[in-house]
N, C-alpha and C positions, 0 to 999 in steps of 0.2 A: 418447405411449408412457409405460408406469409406469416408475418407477424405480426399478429393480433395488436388493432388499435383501439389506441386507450378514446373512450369517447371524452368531448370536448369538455361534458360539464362537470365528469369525474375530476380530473386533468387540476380545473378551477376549483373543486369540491379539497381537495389535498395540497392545492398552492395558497390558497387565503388564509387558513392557519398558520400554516408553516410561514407565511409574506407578516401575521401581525406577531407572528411569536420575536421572527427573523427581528422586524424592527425595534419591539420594545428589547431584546437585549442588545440592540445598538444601540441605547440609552442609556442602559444601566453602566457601573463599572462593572469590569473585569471578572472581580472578586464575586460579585453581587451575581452575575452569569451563572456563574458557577455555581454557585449555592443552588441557583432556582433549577439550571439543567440538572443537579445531581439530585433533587428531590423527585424531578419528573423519571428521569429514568431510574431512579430507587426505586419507585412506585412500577414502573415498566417491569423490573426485575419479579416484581412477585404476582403480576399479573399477563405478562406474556409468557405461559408456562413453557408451550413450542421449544422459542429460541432458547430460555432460561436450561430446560434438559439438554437442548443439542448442546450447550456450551459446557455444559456437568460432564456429558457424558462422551466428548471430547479434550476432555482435558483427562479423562482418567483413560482413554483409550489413547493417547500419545504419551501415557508413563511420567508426566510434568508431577501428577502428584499424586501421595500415597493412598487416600483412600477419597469415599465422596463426604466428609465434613470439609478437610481440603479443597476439595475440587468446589465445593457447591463456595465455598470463604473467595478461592479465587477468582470464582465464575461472578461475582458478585463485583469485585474488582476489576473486571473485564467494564462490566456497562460503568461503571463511574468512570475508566477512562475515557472511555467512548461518549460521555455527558460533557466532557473536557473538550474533545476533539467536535461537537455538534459545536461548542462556543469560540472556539476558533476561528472557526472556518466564517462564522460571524465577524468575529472581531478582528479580521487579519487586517482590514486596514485600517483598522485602527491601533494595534498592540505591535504588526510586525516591526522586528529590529533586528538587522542582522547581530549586532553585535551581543544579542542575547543568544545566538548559536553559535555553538564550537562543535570544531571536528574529533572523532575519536576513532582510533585504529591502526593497523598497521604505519608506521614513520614509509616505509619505502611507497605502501600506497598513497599515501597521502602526499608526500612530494611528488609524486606522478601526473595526481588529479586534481589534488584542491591545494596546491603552494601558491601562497602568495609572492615567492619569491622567482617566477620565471613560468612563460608561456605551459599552460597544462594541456596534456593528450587528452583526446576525447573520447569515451568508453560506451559500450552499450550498458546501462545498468539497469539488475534489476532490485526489483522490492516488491515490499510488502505493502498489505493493509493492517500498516503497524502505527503505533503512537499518534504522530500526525504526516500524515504522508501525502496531505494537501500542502501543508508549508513547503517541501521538500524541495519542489519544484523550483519554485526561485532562490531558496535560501543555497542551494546547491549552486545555480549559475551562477548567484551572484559570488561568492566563495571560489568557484571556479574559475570565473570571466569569460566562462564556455556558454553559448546559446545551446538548448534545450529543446527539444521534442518529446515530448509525451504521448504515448498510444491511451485513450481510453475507451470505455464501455458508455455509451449515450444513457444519458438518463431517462427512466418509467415514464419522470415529469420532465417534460422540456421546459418547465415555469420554473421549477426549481432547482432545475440544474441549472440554466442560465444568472440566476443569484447566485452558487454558490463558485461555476466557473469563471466570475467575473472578479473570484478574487483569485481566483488561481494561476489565470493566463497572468504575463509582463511582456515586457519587450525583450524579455531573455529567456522566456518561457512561450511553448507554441504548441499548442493541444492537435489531437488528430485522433478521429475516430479510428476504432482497429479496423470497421470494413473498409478494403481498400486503402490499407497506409503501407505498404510494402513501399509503394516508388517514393513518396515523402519523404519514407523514411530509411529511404538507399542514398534518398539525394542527400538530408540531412547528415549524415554519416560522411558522406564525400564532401561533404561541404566543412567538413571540423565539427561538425556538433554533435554534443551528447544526445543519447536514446534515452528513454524511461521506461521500462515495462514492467507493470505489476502480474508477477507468475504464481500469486500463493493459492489461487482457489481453483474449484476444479476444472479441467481443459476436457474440451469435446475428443472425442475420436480423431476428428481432422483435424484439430490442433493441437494437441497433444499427445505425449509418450510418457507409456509406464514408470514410475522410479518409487523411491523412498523417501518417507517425511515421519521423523519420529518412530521411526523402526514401521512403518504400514504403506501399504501399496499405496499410489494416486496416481493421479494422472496429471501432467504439469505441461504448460505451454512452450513448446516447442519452437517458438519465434528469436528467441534472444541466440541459441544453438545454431540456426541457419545466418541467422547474419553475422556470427562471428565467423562461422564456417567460409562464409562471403566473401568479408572485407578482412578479416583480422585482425579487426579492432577488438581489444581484450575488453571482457565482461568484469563489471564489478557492482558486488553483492552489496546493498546497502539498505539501512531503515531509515527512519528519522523518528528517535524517543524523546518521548516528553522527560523534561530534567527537572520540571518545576511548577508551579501553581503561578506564573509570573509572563508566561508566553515565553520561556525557555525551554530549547532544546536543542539537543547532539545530531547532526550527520555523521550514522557509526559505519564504518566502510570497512570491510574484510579484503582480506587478498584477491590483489587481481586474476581472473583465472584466461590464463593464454596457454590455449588447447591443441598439441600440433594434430593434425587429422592424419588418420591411419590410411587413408582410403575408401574404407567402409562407409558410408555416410548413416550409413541407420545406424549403424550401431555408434558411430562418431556422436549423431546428435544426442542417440541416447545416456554417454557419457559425460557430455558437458551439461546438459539437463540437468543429470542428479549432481553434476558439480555445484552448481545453481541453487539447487532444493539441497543441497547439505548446507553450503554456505549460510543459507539465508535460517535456517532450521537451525543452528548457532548460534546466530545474532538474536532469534527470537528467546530463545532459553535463557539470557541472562536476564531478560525483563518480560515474563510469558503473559503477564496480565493488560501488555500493551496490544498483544493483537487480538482480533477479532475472532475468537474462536468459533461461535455459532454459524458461521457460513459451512458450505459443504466441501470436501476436501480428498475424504479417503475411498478407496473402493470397498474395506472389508468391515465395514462399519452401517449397522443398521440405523440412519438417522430419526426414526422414527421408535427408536423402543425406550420407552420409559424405566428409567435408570433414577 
């Protein structure tokens, strides 16, 4: 089926706001952002009922918390980080500093991937839509001194993405849309460089396989599985958590997982998968309010009943 486009004056009807919000907190300070985005998305919280439930009533169907006064406290904590991360993505070149990010994680991985003291292997890694996972990108190569590929998802608005990708790409950082990045990103890989793929929201049929996230079925992307399967280059699990109110934060990295293959390849990918979705399902539980809970994820979950 084609893909419904968006018409021209929509497009501009949703980029003018977003271009004079954009500008005026390129003006303000840091601190001052923050204030104004958490009042707007405060106010978002009690008037976009929709997301505000699917976020309640996914957090009490992944067991993170005991009942819904809980769920609704953290659900509520959810959009003020995500008010955080809209000022970011603003201010990155303005605020970014490497030296306000540190690594956190396993010692053996970390000398592997991100030492500064001797040439680092290059990994396929995946992640979330956690904390800020627009910094990620560079704050990782540059940490590494590995170049980067990124798969992503094109944006609604191609006005608005083009703002906020413009602070995403570097010259150590190299975006690639997922239709058609197989060879890119076969060549990237043989060439030394890190992968990026974000696997936390839900995967179609054709690209994804069944596993587990939070004790409930999903369905998860099945690409990071076949190119380890490929090349051999070992997968590592990672977010990037906000640490501070200051444009700091950790690149937290879990164990490398290097998979030897049985044979079987269905069932091979579908074991490195949920290697993948545990790993990362880990890293999210020690700070749950970082990720995006309102997206869709699980298969046994009615996103639409009011909770």
């Amino acid at each position: 089926m084609a893909k419904k486009t968006t018409p021209k004056w929509l497009i501009y009807l949703e980029y003018v706001p977003f271009f004079l919000l954009y500008k005026f907190m390129h003006m303000v300070s840091l601190k001052t952002a923050y204030q104004l985005s958490a009042f707007l998305i405060g106010l978002l919280f009690y008037v976009d009922i929709r997301h505000r439930r699917r976020t309640i009533s996914h957090l009490l169907h992944a067991g993170v918390v005991p009942g819904r006064k809980e769920a609704w406290r953290l659900a509520k904590k959810t959009f003020l980080e995500f008010s955080k991360l809209l000022v970011e993505v603003v201010k990155m070149d303005q605020c970014y500093d490497l030296s306000k990010i540190r690594v956190v994680g396993p010692e053996k991985t970390v000398d592997a991937v991100l030492s500064r003291k001797h040439p680092n292997r290059n990994v396929i890694i995946v992640t979330a839509h956690y904390g800020n996972w627009e910094v990620a990108g560079t704050a990782f190569s540059e940490y590494s001194g590995v170049r980067m590929l990124s798969i992503m998802r094109p944006f609604d608005n191609p006005l608005v993405g083009e703002l906020i990708l413009a602070h995403r790409r570097s010259k150590m950082h190299e975006l690639v849309d997922k239709h058609g990045s197989i060879r890119p990103v076969l060549k990237a890989l043989q060439q030394g460089r890190n992968v990026s793929i974000l696997i936390d929201q839900h995967a179609s049929h054709q690209e994804g396989v069944e596993n587990r996230f939070f004790g409930h079925p999903c369905r998860t992307h099945m690409t990071p599985a076949l190119l380890h399967l490929k090349t051999g280059i070992p997968i590592l699990p990672e977010i990037t958590r906000r640490a501070g109110d200051n444009f700091e934060f950790e690149l937290v990295v879990g164990d490398l997982i290097e998979y030897r293959p049985t044979g079987d390849k269905e069932n091979d990918v579908r074991a490195i998968t949920q290697l993948c979705t545990t790993a990362l399902e880990r890293l999210i539980a020690e700070q749950p309010e970082q990720w995006m809970w309102a997206a869709r994820r699980w298969l046994d979950i009615d996103r639409n009943h009011k909770k």
